[in-house]
TILUM-314322 format. One line per 5 residues: number of its first residue (from 1); their letters; for each residue x, y, z of N, C-alpha, C, O. Coordinates in steps of 0.05 Angstrom, whole numbers. Example, Ala and Ser with C-alpha at 12.3 -4.5 7.8 and 13.67 -1.06 7.14 Angstrom:
<atoms>
1) AS) 264,-114,156,246,-90,156,264,-66,156,285,-66,169; 257,-45,142,273,-21,143,258,1,157,268,23,161 $
</atoms>
This chain:
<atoms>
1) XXXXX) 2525,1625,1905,2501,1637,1895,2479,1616,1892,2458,1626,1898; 2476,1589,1884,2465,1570,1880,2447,1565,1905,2423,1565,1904; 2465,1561,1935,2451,1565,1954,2434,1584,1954,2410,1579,1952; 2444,1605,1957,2423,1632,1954,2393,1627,1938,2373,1634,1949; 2391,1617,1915,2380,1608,1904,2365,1587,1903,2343,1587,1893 $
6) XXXXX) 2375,1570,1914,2348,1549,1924,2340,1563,1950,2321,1552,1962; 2351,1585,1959,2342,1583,1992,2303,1606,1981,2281,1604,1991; 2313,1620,1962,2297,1646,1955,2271,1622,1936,2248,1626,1942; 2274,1601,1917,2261,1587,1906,2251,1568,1920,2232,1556,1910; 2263,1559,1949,2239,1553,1965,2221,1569,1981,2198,1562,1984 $
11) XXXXX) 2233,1592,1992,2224,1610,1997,2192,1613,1984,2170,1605,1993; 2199,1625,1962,2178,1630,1942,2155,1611,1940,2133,1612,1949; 2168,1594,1926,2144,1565,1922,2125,1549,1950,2105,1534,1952; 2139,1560,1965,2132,1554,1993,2110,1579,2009,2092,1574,2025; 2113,1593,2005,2098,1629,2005,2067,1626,2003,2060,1606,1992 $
16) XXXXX) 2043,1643,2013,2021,1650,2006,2023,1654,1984,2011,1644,1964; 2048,1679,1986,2041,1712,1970,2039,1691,1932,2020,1695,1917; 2066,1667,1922,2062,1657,1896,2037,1638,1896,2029,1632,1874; 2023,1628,1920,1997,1621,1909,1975,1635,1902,1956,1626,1890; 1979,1662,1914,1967,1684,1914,1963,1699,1879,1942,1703,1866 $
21) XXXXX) 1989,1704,1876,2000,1715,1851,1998,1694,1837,1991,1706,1817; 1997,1661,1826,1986,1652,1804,1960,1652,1806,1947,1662,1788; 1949,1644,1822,1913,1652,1822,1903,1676,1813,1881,1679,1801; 1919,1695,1819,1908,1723,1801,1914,1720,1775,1898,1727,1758; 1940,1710,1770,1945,1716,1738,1937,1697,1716,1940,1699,1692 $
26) XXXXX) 1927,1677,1731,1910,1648,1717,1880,1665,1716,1874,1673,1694; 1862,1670,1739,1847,1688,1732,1838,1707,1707,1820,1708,1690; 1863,1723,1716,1860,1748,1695,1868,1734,1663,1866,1750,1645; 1875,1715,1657,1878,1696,1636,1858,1693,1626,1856,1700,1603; 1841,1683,1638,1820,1667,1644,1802,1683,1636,1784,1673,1622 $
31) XXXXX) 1801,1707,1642,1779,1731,1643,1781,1742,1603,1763,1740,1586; 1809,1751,1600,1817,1752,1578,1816,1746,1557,1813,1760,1537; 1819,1714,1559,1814,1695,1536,1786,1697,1529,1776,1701,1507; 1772,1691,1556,1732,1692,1545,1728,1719,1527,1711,1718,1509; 1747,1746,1531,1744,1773,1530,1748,1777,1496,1736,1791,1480 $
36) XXXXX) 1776,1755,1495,1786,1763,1464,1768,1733,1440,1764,1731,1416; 1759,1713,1467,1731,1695,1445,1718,1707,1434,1716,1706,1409; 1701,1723,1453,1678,1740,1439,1692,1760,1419,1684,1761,1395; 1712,1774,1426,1714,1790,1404,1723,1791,1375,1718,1808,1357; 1744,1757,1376,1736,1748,1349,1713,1739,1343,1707,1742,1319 $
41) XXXXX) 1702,1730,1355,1681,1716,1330,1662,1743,1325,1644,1741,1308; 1667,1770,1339,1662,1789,1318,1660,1809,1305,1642,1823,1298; 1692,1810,1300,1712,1822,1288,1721,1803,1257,1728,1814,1235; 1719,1777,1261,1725,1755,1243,1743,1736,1249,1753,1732,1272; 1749,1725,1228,1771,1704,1230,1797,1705,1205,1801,1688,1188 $
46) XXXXX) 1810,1727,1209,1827,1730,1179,1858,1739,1186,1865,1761,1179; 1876,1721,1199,1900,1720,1205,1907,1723,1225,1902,1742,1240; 1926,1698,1231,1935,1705,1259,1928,1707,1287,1933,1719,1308; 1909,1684,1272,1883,1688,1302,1893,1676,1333,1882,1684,1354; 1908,1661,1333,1924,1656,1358,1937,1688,1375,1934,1694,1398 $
51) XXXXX) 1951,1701,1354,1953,1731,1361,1929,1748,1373,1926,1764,1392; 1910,1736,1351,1895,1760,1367,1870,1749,1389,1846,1754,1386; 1882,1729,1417,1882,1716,1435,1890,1732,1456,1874,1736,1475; 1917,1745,1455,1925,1769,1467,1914,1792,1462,1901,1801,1481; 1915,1808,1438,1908,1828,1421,1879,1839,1423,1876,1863,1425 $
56) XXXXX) 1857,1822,1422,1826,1821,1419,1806,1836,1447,1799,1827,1469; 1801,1858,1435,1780,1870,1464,1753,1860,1463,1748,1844,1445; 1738,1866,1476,1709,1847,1471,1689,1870,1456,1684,1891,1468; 1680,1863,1432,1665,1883,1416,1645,1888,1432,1640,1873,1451; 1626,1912,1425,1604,1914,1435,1602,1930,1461,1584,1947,1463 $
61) XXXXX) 1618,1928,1479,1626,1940,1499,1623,1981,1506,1633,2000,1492; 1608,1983,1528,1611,2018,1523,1633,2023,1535,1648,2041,1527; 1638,2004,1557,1656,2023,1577,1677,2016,1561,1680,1993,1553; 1694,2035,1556,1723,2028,1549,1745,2026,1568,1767,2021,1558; 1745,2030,1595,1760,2027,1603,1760,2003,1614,1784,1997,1617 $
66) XXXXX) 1741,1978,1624,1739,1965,1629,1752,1941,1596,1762,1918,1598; 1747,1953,1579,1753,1938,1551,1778,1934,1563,1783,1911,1571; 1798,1957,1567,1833,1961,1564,1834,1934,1588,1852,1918,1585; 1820,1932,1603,1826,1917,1623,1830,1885,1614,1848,1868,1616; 1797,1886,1602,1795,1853,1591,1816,1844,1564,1813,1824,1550 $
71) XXXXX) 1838,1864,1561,1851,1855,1548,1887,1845,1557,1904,1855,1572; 1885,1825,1543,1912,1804,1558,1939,1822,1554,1957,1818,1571; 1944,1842,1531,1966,1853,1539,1969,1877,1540,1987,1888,1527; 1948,1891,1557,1948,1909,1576,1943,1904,1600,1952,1920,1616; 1929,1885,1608,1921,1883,1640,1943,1874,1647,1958,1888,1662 $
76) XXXXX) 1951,1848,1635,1970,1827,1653,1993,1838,1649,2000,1848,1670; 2014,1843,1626,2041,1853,1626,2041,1892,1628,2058,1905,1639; 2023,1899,1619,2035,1931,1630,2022,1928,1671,2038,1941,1684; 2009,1921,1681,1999,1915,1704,2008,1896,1729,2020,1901,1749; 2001,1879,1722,2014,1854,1740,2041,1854,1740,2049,1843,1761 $
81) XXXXX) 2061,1863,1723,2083,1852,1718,2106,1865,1740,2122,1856,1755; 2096,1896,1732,2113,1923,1751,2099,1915,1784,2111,1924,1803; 2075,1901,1788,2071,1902,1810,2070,1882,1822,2061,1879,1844; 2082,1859,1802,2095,1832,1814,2123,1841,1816,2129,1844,1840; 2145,1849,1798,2164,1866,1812,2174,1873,1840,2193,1867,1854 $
86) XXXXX) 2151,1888,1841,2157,1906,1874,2145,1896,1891,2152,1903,1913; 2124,1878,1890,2117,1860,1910,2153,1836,1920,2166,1832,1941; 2154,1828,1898,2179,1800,1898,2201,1815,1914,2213,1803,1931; 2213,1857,1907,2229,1858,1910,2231,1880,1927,2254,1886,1933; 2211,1895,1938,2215,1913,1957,2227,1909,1974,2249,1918,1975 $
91) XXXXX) 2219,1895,1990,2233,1880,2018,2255,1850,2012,2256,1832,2029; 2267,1848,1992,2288,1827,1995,2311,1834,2003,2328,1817,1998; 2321,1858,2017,2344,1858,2021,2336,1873,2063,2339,1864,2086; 2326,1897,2050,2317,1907,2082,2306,1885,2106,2310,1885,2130; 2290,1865,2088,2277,1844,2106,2290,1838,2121,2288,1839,2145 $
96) XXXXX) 2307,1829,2107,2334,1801,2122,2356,1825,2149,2366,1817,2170; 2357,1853,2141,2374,1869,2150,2347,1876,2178,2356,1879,2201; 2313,1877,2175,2312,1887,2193,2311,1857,2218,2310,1861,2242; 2313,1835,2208,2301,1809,2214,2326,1798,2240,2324,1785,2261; 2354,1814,2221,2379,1803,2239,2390,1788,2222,2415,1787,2226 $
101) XXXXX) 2380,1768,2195,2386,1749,2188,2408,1754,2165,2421,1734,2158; 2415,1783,2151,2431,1797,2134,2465,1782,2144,2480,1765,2135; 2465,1802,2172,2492,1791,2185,2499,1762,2184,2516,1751,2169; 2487,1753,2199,2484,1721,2201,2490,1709,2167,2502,1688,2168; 2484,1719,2139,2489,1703,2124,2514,1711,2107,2526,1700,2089 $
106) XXXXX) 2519,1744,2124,2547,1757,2106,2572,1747,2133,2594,1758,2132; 2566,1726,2157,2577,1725,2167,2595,1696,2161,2616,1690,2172; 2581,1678,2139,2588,1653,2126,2598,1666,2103,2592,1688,2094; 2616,1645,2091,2636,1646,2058,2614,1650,2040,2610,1634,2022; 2594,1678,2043,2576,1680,2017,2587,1713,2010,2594,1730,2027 $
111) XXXXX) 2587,1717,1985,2596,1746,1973,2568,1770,1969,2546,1767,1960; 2578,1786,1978,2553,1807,1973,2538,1801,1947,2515,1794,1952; 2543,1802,1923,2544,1803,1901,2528,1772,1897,2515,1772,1876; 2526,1753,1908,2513,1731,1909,2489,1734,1920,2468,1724,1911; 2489,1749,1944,2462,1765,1957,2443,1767,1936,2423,1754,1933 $
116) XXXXX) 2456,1791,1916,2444,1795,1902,2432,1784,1879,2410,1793,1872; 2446,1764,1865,2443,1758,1839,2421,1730,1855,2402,1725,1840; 2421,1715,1878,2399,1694,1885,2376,1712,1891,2354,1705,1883; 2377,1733,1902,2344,1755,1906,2334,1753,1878,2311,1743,1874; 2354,1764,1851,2343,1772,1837,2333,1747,1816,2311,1746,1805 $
121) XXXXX) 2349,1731,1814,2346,1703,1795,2323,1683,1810,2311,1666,1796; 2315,1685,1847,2287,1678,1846,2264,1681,1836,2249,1665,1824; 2265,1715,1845,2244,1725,1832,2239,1715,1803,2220,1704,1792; 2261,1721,1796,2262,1730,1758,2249,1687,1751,2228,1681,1739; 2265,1670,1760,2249,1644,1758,2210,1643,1765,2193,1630,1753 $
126) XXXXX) 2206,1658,1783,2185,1650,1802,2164,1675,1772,2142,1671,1762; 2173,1685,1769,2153,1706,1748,2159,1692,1722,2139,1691,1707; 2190,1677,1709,2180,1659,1687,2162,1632,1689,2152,1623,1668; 2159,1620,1713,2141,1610,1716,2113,1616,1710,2099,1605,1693; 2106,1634,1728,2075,1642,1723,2058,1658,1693,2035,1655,1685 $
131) XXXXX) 2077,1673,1683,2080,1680,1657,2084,1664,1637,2076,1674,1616; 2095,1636,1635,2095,1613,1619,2080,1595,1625,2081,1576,1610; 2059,1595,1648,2043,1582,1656,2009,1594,1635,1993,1582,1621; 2015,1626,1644,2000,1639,1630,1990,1635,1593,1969,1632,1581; 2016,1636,1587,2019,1632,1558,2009,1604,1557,1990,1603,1542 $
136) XXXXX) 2011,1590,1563,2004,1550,1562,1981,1561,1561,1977,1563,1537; 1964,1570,1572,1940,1560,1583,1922,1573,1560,1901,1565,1549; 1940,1597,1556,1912,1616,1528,1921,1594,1511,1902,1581,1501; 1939,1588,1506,1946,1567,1468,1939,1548,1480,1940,1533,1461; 1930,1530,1506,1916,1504,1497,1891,1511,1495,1878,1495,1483 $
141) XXXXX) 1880,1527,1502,1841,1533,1504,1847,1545,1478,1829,1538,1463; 1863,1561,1465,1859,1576,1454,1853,1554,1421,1837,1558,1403; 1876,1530,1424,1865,1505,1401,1847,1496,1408,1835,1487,1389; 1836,1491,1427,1808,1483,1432,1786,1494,1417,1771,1484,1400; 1786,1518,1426,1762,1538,1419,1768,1546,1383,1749,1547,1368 $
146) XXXXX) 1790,1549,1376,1796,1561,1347,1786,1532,1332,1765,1530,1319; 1807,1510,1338,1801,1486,1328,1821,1480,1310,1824,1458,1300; 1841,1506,1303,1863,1499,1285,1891,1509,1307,1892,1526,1325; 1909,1489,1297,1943,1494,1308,1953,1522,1311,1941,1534,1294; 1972,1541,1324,1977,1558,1318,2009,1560,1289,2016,1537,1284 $
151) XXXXX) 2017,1571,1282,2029,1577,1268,2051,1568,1269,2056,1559,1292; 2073,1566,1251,2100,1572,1270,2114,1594,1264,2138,1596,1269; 2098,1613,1254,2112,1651,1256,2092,1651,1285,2102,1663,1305; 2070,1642,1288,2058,1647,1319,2068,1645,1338,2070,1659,1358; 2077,1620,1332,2092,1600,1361,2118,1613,1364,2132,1607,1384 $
156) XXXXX) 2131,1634,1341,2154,1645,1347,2147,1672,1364,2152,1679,1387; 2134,1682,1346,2124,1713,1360,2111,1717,1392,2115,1735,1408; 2094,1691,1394,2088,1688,1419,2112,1681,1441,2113,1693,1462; 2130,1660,1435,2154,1654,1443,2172,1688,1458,2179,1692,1481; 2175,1703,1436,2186,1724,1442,2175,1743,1454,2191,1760,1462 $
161) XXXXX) 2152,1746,1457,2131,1765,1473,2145,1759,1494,2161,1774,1505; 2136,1733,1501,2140,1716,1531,2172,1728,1545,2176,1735,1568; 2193,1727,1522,2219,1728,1531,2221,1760,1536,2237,1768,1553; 2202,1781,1521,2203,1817,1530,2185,1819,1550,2181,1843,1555; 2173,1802,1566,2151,1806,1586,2176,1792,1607,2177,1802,1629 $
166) XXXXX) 2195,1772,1602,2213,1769,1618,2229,1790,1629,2233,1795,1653; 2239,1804,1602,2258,1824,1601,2247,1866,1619,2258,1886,1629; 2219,1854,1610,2210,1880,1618,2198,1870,1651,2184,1886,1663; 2201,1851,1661,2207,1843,1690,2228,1836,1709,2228,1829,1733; 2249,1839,1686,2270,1838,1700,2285,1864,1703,2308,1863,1711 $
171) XXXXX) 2274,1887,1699,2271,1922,1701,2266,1925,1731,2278,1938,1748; 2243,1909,1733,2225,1921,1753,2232,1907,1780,2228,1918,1801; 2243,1878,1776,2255,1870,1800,2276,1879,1805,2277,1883,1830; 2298,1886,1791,2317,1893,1800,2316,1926,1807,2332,1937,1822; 2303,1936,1800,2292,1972,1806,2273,1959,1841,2266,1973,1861 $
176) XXXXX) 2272,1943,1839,2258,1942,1869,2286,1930,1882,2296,1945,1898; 2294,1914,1879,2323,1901,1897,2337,1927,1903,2338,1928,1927; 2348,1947,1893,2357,1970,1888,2340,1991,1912,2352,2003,1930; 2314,1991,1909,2308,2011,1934,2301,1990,1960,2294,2000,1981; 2303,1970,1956,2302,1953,1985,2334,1955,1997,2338,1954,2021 $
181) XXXXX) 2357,1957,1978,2376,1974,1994,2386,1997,1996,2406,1999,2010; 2373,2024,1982,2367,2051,1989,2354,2047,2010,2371,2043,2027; 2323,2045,2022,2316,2048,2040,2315,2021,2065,2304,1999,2059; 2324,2025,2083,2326,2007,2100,2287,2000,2118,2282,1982,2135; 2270,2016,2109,2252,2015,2115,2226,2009,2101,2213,2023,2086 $
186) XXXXX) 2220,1979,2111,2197,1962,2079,2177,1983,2070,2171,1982,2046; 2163,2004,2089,2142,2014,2067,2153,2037,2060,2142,2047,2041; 2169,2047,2070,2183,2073,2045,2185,2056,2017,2168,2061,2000; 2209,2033,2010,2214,2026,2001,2184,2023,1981,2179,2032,1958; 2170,2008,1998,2143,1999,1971,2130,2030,1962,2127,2033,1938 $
191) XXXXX) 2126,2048,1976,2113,2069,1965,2128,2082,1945,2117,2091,1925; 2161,2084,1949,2167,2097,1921,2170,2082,1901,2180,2088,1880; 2163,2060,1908,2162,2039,1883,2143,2049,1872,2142,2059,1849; 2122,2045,1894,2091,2054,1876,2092,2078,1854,2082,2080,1832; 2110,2097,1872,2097,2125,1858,2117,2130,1834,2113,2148,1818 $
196) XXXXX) 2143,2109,1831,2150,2110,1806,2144,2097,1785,2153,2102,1762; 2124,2076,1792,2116,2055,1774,2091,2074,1757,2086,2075,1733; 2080,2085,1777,2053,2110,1772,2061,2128,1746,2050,2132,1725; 2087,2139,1757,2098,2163,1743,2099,2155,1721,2085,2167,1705; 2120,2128,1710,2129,2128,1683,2107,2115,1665,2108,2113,1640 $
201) XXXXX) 2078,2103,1688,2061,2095,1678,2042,2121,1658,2040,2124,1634; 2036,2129,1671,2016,2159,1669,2026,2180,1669,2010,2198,1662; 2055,2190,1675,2071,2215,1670,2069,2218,1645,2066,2242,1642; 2070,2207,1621,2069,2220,1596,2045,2234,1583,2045,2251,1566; 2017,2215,1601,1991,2223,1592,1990,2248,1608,1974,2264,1598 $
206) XXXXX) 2002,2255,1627,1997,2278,1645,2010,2305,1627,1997,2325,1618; 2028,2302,1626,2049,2321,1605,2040,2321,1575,2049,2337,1559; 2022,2302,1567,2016,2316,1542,1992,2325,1550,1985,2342,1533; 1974,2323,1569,1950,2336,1577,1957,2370,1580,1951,2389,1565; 1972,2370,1606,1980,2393,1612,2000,2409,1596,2009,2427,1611 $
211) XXXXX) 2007,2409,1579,2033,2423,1563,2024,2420,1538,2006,2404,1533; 2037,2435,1516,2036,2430,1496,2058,2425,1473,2061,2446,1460; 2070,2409,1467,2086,2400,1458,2086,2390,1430,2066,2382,1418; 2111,2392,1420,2108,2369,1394,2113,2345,1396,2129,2340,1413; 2101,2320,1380,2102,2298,1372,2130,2291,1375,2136,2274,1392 $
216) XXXXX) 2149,2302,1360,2179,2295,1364,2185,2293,1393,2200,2276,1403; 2174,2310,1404,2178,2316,1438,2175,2296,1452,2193,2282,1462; 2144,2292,1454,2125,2268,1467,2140,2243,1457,2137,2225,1473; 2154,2238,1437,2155,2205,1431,2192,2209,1443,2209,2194,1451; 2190,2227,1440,2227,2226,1462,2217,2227,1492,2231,2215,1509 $
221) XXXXX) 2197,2237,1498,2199,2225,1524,2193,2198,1530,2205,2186,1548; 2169,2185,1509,2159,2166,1519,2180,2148,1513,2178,2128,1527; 2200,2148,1496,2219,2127,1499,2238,2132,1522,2257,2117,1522; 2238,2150,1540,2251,2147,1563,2236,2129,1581,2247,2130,1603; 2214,2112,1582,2200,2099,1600,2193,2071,1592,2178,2063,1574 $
226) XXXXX) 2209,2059,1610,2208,2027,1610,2183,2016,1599,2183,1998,1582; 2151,2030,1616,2126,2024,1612,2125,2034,1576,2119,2015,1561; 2127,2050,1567,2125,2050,1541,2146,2048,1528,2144,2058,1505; 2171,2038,1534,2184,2022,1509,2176,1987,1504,2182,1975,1483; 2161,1974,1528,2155,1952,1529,2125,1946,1508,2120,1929,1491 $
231) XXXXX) 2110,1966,1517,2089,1971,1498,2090,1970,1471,2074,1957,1457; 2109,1986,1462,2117,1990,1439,2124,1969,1431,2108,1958,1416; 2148,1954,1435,2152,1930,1426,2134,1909,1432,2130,1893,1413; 2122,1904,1453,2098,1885,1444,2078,1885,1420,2073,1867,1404; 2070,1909,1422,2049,1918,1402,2058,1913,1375,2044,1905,1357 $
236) XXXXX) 2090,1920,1373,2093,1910,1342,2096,1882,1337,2089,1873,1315; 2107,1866,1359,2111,1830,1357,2076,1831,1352,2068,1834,1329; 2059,1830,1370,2039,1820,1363,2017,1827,1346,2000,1812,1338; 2020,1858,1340,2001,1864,1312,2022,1872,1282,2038,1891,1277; 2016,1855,1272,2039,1847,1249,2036,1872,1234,2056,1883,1225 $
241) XXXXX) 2020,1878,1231,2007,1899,1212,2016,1929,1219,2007,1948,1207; 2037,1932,1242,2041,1950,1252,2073,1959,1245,2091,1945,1254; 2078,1980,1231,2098,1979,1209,2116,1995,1214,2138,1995,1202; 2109,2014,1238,2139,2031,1248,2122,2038,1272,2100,2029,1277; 2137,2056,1287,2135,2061,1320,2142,2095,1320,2143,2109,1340 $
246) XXXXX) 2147,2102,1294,2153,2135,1291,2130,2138,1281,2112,2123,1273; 2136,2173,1282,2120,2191,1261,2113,2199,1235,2123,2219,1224; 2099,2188,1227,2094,2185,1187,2081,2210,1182,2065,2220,1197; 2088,2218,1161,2074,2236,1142,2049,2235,1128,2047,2211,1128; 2035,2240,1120,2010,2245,1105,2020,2223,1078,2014,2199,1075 $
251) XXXXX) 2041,2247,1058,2050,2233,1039,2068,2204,1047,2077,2192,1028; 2072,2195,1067,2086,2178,1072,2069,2147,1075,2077,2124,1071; 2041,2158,1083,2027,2129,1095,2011,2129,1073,1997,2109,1077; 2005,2141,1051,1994,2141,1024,2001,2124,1009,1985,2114,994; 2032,2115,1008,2045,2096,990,2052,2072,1000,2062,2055,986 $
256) XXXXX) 2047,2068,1029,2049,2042,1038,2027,2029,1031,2004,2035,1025; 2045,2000,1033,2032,1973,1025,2013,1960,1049,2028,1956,1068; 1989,1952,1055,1979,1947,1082,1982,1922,1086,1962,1908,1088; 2009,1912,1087,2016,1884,1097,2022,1883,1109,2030,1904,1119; 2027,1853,1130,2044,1852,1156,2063,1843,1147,2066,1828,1128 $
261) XXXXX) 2089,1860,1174,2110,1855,1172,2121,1821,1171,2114,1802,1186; 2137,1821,1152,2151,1792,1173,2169,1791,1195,2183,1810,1203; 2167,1762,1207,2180,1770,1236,2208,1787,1241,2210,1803,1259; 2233,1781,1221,2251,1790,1217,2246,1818,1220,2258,1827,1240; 2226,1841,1202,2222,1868,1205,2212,1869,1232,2225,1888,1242 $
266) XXXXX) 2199,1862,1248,2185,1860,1263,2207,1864,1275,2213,1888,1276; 2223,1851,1286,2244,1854,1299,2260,1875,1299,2261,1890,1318; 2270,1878,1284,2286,1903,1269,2273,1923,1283,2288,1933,1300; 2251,1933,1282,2235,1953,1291,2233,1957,1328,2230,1977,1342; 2235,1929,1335,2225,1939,1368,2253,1928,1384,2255,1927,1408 $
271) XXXXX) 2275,1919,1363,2304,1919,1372,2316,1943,1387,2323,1936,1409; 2321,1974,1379,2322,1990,1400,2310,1989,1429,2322,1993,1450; 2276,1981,1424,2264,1985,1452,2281,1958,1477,2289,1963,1499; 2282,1940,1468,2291,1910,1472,2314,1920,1493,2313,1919,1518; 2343,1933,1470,2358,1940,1483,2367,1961,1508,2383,1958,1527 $
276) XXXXX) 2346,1985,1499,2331,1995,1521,2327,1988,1547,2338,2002,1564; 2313,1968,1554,2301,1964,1577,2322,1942,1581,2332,1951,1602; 2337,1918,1577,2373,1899,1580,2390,1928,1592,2402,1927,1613; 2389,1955,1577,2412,1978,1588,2397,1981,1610,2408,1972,1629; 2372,1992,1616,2361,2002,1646,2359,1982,1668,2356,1989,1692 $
281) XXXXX) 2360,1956,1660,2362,1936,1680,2392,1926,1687,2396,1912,1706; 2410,1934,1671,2434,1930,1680,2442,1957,1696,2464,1957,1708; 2430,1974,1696,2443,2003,1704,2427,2002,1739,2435,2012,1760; 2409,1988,1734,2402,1980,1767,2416,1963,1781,2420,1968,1804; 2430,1930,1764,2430,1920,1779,2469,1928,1789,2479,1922,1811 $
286) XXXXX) 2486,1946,1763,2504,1957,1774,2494,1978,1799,2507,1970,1818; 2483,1993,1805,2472,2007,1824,2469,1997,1850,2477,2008,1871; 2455,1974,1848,2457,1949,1865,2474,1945,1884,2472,1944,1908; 2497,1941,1864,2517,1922,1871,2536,1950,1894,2540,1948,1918; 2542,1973,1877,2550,1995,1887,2540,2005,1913,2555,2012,1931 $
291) XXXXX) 2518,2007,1915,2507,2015,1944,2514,1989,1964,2524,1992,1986; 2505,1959,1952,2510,1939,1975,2540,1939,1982,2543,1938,2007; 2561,1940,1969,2586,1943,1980,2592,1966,1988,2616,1969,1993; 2575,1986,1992,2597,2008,2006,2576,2004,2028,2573,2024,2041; 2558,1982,2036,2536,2001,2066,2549,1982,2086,2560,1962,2077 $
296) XXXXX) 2547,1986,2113,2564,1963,2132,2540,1948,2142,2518,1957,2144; 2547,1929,2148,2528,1905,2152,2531,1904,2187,2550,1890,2195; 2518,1914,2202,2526,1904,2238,2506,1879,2244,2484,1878,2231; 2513,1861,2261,2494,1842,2273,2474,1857,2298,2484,1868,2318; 2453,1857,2296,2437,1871,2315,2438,1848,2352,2425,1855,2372 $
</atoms>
């Protein structure tokens, strides 16, 4: 597997497509940070202001949809992340099968199952790269510009963002490794990437548009979708002040206290989603493994 693995991490590092992909996501950093400057300085300065680095839309603004954009954790992790995914993993297995080069490497002492775990542990390196690259760059501008240290409940919470933006990309690569060996054909393969990434993106806004439903309903579905269980738990790591992820009562949010959680609650709370999306990424990459050993490999 190691082989496999340096062969896919030179691969990568060696590639357009990762000079391509950190230039966008340094960019869109870049874009972000100026996005969430302006909008503290005015909104204020009263906790947690390293947080709200990520968090911060630019006041003043009409268009709102352009706001959702200039913000760092909606553009870059619900966005970039599913479609760094299926870029890294559409074609890592069909490629090599339409290339000739499949046979040729199941024809040396390498195990199917190694196939897989070097496709997927490139990627999954080559996206904690650029994503930790990301994070560096807002917290050093980000002490620049503030002028004070971040925290160390910051430096934790930020810490762990980083490791569920891991986790909620390691869904999406391995859900792409998975139809690169369902379909033997690269753009089938990328299109139903697309149109599932679409679905669980915007299928929920569609269904509560069109139907009418209860609340209990809507929040059972939306925890069936990777895109909004990752949400969810981001949103509570980084707005502290955000105290459950269910449905409250009238009489219920009357008697709360308007403090932020500490990290410990914080956790507690977006621990289901966490586990969530570790079960749906293992249930691909068993899936994986199942289809690659039963399909026959011929040398063309």
């Amino acid at each position: 597997m190691l082989a496999m693995l340096r062969k896919e991490l030179a691969d990568f590092f060696n590639s357009t497509k990762f000079v391509i992909l950190f230039l966008v996501i340094m960019g869109l950093s870049a874009i972000a940070l100026n996005s969430a400057a302006n909008g503290i300085r005015g909104a204020g300065t009263q906790g947690f202001l390293f947080l709200k680095l990520f968090t911060t839309e630019p006041t003043g603004g009409s268009n709102q949809l352009m706001s959702f954009f200039l913000n760092y954790i909606n553009s870059i992790p619900l966005i970039f992340i599913p479609l760094f995914g299926i870029l890294m993993g559409f074609d890592a297995i069909n490629r090599e099968r339409t290339g000739g080069t499949l046979s040729r490497i199941l024809s040396q002492p390498v195990y199917r199952d190694s196939i897989v775990n070097g496709k997927f542990l490139g990627s999954f390196i080559v996206l904690a790269v650029i994503m930790a690259s990301s994070i560096l760059v807002i917290t050093g501008f980000g002490i620049r510009m503030l002028g004070i240290p971040p925290t160390a409940e910051e430096i934790i919470r930020m810490s762990l963002y980083l490791v569920f933006m891991l986790i909620y990309g390691a869904f999406w690569i391995s859900l792409a490794i998975l139809f690169s060996l369902i379909f033997r054909n690269m753009a089938t393969s990328i299109i139903c990437l697309i149109v599932v990434w679409l679905a669980l993106s915007f299928g929920p806004y569609v269904i509560v548009t069109n139907m009418t439903i209860s609340q209990e309903t809507f929040q059972l579905i939306t925890n069936l979708s990777p895109n909004w269980m990752f949400g969810n738990a981001s949103a509570t790591l980084l707005f502290p002040t955000v105290r459950t992820l269910g449905t409250l009562t009238a009489e219920q949010t009357a008697f709360m206290i308007p403090n932020p959680l500490s990290l410990g609650q914080s956790l507690q709370v977006v621990w289901p989603y966490i586990v969530g999306l570790i079960s749906l990424s293992s249930v691909c990459f068993a899936a994986s493994y199942i289809v690659f050993m039963k399909q026959e490999i011929r040398s063309t």
